[in-house]
Backbone as JSON, one array per atom type, in Angstrom:
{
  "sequence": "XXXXXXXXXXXXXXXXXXXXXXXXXXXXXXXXXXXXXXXXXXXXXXXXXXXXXXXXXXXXXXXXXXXXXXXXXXXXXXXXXXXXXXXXXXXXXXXXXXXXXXXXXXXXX",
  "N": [[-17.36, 8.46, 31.29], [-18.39, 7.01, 28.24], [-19.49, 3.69, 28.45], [-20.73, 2.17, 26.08], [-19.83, 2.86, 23.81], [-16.77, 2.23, 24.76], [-17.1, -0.56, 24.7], [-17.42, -0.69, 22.17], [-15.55, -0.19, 20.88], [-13.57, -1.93, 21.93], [-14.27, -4.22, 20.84], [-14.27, -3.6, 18.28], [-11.39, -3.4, 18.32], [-10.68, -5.97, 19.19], [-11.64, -7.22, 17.03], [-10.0, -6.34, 14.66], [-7.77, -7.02, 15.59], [-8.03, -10.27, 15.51], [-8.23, -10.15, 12.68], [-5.91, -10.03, 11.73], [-4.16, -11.5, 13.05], [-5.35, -13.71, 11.37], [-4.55, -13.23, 8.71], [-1.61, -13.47, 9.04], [-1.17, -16.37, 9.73], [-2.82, -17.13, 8.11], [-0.62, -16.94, 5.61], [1.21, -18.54, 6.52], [-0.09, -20.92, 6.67], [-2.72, -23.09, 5.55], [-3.8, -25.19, 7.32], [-2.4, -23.75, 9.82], [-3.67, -21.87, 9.91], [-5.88, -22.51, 10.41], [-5.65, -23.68, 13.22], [-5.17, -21.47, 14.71], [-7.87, -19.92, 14.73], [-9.28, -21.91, 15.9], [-7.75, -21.64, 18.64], [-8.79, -18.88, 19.04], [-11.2, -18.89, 19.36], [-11.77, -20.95, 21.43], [-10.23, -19.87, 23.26], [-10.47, -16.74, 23.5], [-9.33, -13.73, 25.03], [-7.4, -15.18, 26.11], [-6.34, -16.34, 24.19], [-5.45, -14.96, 22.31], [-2.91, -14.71, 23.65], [-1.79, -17.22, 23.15], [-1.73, -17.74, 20.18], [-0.3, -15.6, 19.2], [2.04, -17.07, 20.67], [2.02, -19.08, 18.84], [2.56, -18.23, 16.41], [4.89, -17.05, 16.57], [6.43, -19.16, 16.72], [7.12, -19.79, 13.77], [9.28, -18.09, 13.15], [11.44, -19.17, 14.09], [11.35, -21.75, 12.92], [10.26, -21.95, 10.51], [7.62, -20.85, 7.98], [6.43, -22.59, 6.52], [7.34, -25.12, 7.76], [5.74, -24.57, 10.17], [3.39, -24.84, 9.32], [2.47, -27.21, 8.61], [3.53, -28.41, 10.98], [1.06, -28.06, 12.46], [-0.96, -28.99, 11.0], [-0.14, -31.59, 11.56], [-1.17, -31.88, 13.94], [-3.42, -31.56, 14.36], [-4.56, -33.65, 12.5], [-3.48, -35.42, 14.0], [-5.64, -34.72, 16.3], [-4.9, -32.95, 18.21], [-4.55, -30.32, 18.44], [-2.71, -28.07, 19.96], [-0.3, -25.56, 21.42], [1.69, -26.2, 22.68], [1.94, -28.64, 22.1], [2.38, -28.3, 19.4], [4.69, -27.52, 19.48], [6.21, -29.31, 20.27], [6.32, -30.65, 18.28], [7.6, -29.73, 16.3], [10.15, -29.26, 17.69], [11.03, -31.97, 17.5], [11.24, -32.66, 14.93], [9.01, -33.85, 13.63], [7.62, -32.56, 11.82], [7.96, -33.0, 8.88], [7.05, -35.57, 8.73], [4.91, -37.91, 7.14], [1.75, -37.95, 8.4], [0.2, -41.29, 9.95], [-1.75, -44.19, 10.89], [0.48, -45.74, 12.22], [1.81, -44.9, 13.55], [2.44, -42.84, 16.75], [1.79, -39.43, 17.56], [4.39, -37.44, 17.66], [5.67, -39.35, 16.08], [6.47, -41.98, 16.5], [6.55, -45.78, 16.62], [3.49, -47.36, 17.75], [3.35, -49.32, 20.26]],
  "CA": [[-16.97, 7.69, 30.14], [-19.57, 5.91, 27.63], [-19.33, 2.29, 28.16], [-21.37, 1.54, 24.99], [-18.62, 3.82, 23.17], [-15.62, 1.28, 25.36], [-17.6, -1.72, 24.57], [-17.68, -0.93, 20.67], [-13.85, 0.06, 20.75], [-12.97, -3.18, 22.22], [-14.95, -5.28, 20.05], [-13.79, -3.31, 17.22], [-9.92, -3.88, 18.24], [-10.36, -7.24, 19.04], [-11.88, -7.57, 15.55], [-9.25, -5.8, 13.98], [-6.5, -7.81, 16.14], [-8.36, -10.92, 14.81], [-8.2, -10.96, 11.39], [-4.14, -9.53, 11.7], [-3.49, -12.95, 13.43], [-5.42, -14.86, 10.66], [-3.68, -12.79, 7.62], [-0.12, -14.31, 9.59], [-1.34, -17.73, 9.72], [-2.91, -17.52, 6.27], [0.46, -16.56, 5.51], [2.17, -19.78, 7.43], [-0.54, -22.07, 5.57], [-4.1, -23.55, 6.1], [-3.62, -25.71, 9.03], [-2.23, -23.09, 11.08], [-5.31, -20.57, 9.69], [-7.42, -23.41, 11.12], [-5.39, -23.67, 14.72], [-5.26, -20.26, 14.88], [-9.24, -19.83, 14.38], [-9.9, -22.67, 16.96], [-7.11, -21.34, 19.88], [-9.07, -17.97, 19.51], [-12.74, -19.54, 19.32], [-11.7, -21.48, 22.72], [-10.17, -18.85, 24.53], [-11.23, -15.47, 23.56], [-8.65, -12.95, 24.77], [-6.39, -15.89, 26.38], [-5.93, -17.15, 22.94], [-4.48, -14.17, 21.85], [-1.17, -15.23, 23.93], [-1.65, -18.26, 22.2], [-2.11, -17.43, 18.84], [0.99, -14.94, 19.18], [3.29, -17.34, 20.4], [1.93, -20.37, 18.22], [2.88, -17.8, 15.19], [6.14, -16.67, 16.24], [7.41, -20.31, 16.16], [7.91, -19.9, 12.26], [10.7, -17.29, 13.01], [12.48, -20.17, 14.39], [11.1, -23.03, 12.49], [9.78, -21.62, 8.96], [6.51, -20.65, 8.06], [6.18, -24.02, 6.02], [7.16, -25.92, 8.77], [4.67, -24.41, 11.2], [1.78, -25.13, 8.77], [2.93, -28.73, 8.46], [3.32, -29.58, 12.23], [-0.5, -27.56, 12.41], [-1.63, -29.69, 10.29], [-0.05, -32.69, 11.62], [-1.29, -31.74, 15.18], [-4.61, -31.38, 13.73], [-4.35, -34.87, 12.1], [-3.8, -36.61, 15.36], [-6.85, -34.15, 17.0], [-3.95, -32.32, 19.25], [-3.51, -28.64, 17.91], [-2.39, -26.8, 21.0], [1.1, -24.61, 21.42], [2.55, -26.68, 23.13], [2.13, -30.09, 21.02], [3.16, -27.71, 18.25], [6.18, -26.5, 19.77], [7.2, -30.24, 20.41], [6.11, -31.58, 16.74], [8.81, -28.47, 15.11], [11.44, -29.43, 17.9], [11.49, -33.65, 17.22], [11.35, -32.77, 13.79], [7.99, -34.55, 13.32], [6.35, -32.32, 10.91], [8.35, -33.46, 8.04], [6.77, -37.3, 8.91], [3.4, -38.05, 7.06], [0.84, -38.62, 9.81], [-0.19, -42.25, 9.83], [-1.82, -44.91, 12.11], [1.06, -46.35, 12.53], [3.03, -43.83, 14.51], [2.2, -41.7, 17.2], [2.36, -37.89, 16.82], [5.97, -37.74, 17.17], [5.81, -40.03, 14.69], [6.51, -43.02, 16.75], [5.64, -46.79, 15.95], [2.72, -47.88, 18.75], [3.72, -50.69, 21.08]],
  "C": [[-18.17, 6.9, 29.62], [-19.12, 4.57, 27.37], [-19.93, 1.66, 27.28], [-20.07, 1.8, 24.06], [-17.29, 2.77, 23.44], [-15.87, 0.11, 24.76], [-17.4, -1.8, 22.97], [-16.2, -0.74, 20.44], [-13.44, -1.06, 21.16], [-13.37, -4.47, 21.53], [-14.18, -4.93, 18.68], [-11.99, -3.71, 17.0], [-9.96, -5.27, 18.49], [-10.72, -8.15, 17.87], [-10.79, -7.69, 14.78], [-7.78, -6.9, 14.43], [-6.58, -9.27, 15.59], [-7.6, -11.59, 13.58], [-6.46, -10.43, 11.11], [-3.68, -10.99, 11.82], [-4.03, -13.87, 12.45], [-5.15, -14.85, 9.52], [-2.27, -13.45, 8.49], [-0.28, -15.48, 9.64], [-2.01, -18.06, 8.39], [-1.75, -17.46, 5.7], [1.33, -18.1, 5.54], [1.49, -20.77, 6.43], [-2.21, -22.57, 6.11], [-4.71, -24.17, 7.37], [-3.42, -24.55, 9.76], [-3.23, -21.95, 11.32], [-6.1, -20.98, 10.68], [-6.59, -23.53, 12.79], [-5.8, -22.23, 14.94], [-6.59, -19.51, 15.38], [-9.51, -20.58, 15.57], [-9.37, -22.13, 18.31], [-8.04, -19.88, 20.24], [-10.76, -18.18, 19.39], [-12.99, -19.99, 21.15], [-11.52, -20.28, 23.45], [-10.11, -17.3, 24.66], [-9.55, -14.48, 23.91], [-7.12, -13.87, 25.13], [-5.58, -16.33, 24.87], [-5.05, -16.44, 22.03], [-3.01, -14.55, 22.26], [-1.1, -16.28, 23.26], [-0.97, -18.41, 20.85], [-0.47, -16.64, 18.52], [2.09, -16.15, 19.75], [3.36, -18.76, 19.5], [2.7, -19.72, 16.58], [4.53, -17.33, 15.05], [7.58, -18.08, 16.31], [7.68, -20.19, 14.53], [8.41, -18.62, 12.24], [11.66, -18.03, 13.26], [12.32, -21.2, 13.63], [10.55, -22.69, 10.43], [8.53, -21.69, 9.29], [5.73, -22.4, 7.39], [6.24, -25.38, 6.77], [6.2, -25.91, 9.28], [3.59, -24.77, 10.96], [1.71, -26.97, 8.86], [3.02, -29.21, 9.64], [2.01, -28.69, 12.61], [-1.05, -28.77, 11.85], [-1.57, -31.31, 10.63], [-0.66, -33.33, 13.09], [-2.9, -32.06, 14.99], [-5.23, -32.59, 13.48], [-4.6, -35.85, 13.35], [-4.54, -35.96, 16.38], [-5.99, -33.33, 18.21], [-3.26, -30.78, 19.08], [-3.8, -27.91, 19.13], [-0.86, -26.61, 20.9], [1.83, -25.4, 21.85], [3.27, -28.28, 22.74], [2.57, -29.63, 19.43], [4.84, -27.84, 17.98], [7.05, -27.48, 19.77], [7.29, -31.11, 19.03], [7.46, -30.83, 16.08], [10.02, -29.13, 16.02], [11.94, -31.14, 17.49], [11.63, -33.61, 15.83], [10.19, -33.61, 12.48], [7.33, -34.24, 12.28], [6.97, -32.58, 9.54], [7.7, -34.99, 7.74], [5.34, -37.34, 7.87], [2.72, -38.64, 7.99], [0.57, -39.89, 9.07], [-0.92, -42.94, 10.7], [-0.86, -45.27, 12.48], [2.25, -45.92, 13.79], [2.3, -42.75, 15.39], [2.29, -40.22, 16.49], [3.63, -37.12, 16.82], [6.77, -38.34, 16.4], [7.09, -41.74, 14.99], [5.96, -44.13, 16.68], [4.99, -46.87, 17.44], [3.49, -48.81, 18.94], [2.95, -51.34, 21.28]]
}
């Protein structure tokens, strides 16, 4: 087998797999373009699980949502899947980020 030949096929699909996931998050909205871009910057093929299940929250949540708690995750320097997943379930991404409120969109104590 030519491992130059493997090496250019895997670069080439993980190209191709790429810009699929950042046409679906261009899709969702700018924020989530921009998580999307950073989860697969950080972790290379890990980010792919990422990236896939950070996108299939707007089957459950809307694509407008998802861009909106991206963006709000983003805002308070916290865009990972899992601070996503809890911004869409509290209902947070509807909130305008502020100082005044955590990222759940609670007042500080």
């Amino acid at each position: 087998m030519n491992t130059s030949k493997t090496a250019l096929t895997l670069q080439s699909n993980e190209q191709a797999l790429k810009i699929c996931l950042s046409h679906q998050a261009f899709r969702c909205g700018g924020s989530a373009l921009s998580v999307v871009e950073a989860l697969w910057a950080s972790h290379l093929l890990e980010g792919l699980e990422h990236c896939q299940r950070l996108l299939r929250l707007a089957d459950s949540y809307s694509r407008p949502r998802l861009d909106a708690a991206c963006h709000r995750a983003l805002w308070y320097g916290q865009a990972n899947y899992r601070t996503i997943r809890r911004i869409l379930q509290r209902g947070a991404d509807r909130l305008t980020p502020n100082l005044d409120t955590d990222i759940l969109g609670h007042p500080w104590r």
